[in-house]
Backbone bond lengths (Angstrom), bond angles and torsions (degrees), N, CA, C in turn:
res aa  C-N    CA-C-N  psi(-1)  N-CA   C-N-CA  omega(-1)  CA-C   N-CA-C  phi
1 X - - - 1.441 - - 1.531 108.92 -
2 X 1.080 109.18 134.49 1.443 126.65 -174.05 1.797 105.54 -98.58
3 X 1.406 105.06 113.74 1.430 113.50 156.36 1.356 134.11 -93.23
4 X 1.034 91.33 116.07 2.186 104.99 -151.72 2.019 95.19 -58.03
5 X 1.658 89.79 -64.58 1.675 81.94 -168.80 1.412 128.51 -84.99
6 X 1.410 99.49 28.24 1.616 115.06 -179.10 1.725 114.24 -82.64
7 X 1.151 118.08 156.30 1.714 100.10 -163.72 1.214 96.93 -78.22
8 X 1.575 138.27 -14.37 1.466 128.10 177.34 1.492 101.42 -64.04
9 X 1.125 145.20 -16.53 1.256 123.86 -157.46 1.206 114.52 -81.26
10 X 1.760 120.01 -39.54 1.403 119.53 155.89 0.954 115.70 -48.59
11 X 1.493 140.26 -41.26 1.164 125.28 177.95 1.640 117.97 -71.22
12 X 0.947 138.89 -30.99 1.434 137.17 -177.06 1.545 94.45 -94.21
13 X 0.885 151.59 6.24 1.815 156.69 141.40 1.636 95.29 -47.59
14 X 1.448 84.77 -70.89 1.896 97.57 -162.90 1.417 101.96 -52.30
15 X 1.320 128.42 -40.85 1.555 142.31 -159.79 1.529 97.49 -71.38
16 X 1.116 105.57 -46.62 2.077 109.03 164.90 1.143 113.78 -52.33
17 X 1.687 117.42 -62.15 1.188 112.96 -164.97 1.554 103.86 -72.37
18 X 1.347 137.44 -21.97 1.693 125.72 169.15 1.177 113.03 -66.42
19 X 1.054 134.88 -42.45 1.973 142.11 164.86 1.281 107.32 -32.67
20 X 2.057 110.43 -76.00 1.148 104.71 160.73 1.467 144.15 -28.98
21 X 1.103 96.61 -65.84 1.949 105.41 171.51 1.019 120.35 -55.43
22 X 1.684 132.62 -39.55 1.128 128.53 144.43 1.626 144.36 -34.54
23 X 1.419 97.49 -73.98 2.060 98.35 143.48 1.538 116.74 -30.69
24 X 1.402 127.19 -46.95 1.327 115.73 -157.35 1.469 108.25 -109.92
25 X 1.085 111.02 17.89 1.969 132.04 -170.44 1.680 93.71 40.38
26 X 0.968 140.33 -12.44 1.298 118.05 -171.18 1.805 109.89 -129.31
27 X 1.624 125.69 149.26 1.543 114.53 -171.25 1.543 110.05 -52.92
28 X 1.417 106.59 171.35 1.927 92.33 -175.53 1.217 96.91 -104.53
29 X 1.235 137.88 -7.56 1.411 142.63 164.30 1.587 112.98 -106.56
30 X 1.599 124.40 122.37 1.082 114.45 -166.14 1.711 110.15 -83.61
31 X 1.198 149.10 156.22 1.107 161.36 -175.72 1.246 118.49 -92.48
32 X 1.466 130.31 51.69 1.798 135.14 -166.21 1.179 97.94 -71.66
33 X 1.518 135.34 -13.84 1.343 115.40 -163.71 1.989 99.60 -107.51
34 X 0.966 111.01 5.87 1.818 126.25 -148.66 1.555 110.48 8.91
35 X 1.874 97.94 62.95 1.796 108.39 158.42 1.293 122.46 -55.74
36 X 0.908 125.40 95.83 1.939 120.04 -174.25 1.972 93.11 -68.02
37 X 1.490 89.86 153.99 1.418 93.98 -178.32 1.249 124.80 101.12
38 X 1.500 117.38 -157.45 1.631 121.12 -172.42 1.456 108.65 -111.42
39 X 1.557 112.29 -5.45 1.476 111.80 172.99 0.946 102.62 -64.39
40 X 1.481 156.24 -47.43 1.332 145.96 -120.67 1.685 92.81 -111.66
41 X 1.174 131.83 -15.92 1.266 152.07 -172.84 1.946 96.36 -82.15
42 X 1.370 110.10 -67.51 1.253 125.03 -157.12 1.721 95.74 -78.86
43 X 1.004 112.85 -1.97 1.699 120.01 -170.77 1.827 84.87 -95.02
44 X 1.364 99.92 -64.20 1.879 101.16 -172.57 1.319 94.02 -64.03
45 X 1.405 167.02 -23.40 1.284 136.77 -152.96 1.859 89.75 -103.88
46 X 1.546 125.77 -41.12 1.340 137.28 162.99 1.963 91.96 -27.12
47 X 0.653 103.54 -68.48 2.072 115.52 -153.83 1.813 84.09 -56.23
48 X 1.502 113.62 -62.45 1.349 112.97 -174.45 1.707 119.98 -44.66
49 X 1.263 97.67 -61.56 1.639 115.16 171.23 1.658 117.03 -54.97
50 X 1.125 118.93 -29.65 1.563 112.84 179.92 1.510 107.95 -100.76
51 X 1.272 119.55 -3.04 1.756 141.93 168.68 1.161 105.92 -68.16
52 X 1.206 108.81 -43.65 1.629 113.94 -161.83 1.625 114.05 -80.12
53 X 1.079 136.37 -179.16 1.233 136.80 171.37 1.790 124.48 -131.82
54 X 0.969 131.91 130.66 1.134 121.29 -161.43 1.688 114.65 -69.50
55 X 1.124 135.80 133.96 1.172 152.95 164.58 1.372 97.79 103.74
56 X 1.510 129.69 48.75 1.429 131.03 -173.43 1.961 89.56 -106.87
57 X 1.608 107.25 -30.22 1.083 102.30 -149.77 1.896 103.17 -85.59
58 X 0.859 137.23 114.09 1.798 116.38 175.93 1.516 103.12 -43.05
59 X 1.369 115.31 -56.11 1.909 111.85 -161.52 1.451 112.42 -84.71
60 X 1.172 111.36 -30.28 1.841 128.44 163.99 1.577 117.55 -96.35
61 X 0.875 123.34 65.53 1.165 130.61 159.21 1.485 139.19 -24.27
62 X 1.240 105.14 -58.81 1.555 137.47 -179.25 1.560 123.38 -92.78
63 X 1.640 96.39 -5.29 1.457 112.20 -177.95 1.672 94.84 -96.64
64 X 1.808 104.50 124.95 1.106 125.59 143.05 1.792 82.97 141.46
65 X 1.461 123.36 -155.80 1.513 133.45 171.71 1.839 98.32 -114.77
66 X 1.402 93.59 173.52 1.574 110.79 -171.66 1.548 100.98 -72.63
67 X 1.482 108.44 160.28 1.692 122.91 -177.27 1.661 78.76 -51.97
68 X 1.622 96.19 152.47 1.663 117.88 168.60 1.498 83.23 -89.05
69 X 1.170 155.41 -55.03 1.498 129.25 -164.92 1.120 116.48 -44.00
70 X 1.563 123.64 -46.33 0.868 116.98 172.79 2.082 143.60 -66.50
71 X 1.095 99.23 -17.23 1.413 137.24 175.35 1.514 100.10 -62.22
72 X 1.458 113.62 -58.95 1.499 135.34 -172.53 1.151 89.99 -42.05
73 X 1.653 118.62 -87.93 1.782 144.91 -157.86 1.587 90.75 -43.01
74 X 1.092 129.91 -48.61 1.861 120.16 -177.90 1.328 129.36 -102.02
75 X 1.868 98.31 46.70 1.543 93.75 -174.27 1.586 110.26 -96.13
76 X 0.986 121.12 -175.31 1.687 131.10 -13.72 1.718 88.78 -82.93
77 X 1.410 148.54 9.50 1.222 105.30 -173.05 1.851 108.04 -93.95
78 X 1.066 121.94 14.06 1.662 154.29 171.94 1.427 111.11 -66.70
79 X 1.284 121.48 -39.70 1.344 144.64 171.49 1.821 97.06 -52.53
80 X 1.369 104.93 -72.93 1.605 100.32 178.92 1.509 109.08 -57.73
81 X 0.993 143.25 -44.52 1.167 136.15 -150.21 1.779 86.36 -74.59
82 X 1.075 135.49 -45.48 0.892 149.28 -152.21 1.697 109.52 -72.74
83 X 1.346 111.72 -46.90 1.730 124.40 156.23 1.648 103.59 -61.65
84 X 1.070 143.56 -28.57 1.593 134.42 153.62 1.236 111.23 -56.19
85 X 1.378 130.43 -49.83 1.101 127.68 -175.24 1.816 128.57 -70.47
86 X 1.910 103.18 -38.87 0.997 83.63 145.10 1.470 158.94 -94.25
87 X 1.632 97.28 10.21 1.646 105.45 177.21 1.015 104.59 -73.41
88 X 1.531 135.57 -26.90 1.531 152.81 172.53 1.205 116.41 -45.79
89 X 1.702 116.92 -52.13 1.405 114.23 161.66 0.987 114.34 -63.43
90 X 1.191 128.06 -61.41 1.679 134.87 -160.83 1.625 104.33 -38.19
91 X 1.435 111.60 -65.12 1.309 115.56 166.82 1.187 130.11 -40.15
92 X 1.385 121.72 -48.52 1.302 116.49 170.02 1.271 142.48 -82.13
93 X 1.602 114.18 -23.77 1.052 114.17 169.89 1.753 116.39 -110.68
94 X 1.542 121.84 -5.21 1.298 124.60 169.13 1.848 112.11 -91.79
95 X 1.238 103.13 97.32 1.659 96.04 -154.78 1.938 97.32 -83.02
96 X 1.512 99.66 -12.88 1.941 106.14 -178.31 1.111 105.76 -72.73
97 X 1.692 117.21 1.58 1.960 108.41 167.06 1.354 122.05 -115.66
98 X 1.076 114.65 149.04 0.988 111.16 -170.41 1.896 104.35 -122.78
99 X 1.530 131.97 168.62 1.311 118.49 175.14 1.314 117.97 47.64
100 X 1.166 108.07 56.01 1.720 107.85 -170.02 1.571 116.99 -108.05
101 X 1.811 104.19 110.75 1.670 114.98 170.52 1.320 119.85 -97.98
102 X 1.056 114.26 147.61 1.203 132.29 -179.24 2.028 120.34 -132.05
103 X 1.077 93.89 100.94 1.999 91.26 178.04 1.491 102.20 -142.08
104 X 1.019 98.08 172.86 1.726 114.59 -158.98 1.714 98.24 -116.12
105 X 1.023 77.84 97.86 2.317 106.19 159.13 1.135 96.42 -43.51
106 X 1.412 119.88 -93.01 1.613 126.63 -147.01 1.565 114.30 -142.31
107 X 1.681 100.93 127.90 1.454 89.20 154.68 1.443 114.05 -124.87
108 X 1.999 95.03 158.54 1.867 88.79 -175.16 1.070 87.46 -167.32
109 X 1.791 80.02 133.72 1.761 126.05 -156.91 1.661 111.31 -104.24
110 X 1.508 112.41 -1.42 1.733 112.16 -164.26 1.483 111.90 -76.54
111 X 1.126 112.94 -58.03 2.001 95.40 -165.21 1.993 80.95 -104.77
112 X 1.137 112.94 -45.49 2.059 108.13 179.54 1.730 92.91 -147.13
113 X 1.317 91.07 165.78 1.422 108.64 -163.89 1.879 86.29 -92.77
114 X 1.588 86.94 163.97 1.481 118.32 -174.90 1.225 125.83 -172.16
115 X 1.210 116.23 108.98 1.601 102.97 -179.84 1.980 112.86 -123.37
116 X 0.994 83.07 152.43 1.830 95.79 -171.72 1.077 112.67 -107.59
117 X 1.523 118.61 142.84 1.587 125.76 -166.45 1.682 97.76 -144.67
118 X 1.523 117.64 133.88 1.278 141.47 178.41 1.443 100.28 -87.42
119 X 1.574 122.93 110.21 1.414 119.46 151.82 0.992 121.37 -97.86
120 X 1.663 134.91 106.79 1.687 152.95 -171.82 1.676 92.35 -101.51
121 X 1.205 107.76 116.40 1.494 113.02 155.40 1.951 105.43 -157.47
122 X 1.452 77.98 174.76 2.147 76.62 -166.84 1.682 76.11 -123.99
123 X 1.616 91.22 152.26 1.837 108.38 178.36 1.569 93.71 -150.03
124 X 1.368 99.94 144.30 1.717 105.06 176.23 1.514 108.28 -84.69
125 X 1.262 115.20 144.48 1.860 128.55 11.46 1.366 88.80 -103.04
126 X 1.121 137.23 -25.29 1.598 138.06 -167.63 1.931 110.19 -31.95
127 X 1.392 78.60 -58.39 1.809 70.54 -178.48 1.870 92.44 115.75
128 X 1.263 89.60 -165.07 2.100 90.81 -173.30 1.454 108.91 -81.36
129 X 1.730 101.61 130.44 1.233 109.75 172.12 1.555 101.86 -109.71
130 X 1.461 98.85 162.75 1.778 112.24 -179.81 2.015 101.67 -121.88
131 X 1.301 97.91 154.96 1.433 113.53 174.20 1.066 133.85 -141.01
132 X 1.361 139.64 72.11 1.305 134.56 -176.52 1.460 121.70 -27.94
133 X 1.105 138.77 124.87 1.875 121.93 138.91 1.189 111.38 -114.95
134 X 1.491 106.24 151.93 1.430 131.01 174.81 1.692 110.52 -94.44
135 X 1.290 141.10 130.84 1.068 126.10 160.06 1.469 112.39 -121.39
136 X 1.376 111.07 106.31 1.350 122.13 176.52 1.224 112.02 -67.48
137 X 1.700 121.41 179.58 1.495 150.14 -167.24 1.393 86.27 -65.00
138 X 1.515 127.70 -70.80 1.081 124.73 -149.38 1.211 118.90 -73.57
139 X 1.547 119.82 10.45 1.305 134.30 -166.90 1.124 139.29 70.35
140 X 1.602 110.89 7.94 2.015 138.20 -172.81 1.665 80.95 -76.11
141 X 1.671 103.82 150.59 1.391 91.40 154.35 1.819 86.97 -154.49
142 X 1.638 93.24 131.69 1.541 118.17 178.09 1.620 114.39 -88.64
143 X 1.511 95.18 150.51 1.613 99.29 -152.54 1.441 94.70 -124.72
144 X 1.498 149.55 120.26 1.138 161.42 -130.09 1.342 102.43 -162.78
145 X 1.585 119.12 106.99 1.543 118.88 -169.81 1.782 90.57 -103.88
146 X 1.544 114.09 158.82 1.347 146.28 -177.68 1.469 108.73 50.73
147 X 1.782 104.90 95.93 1.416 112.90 -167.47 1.661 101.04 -89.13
């Protein structure tokens, strides 16, 4: 049994993803930005985790955010609920952060909708990192580390 918010879990994450990369000679996430470190890690698992949707998983349940259809039908006050939800993941399943905020920058409704979300959390030794997301129309939402 796997304990998600236990500090082993990052570590046996990472221990997957070196197996993997190994099997496949090359990282499974490519590195365009060449972040040295565990940011660039916690940036790709962010993109995965806010991709996902909750109740996709049988054993994780609660891992990912709510259908964007649904988000849509109760806007804009859905938008907040929605920055709860993802500080909710972040916390729970990103165990390399620590102090983790989440609030909503911007939304904008003119030619397609978009809304922007601030991820503030501190990770050792670095100190506080920031994360943009974008959440587009189509419900993708892109994850952009050092705002």
């Amino acid at each position: 049994m796997v304990i998600l918010n236990s500090p082993t879990h990052g570590m046996m994450a990472d221990s997957l993803n070196d197996l993997f990369e190994s099997l496949l000679g090359r990282p499974l996430f490519e590195n365009k930005h060449e972040v040295p470190g565990p940011v660039w890690s916690i940036r790709n698992h962010l993109k995965v985790l806010l991709n996902s949707r909750s109740g996709s998983s049988q054993y994780l349940p609660d891992y990912g955010i709510p259908d964007i259809s649904k988000i849509y039908q109760d806007m804009p006050e859905s938008l907040d609920l929605l920055a709860r939800k993802i500080e909710k993941g972040v916390r729970t399943y990103e165990p390399r952060l620590t102090n983790v905020r989440v609030s909503l920058v911007n939304k904008d409704q003119e030619e397609q909708f978009r809304a922007t979300y601030l991820v503030e959390a501190e990770i050792s030794p670095e100190g506080l990192i920031m994360f943009q997301t974008h959440l587009n129309a189509n419900g993708e939402i892109e994850v952009i580390q050092g705002v």
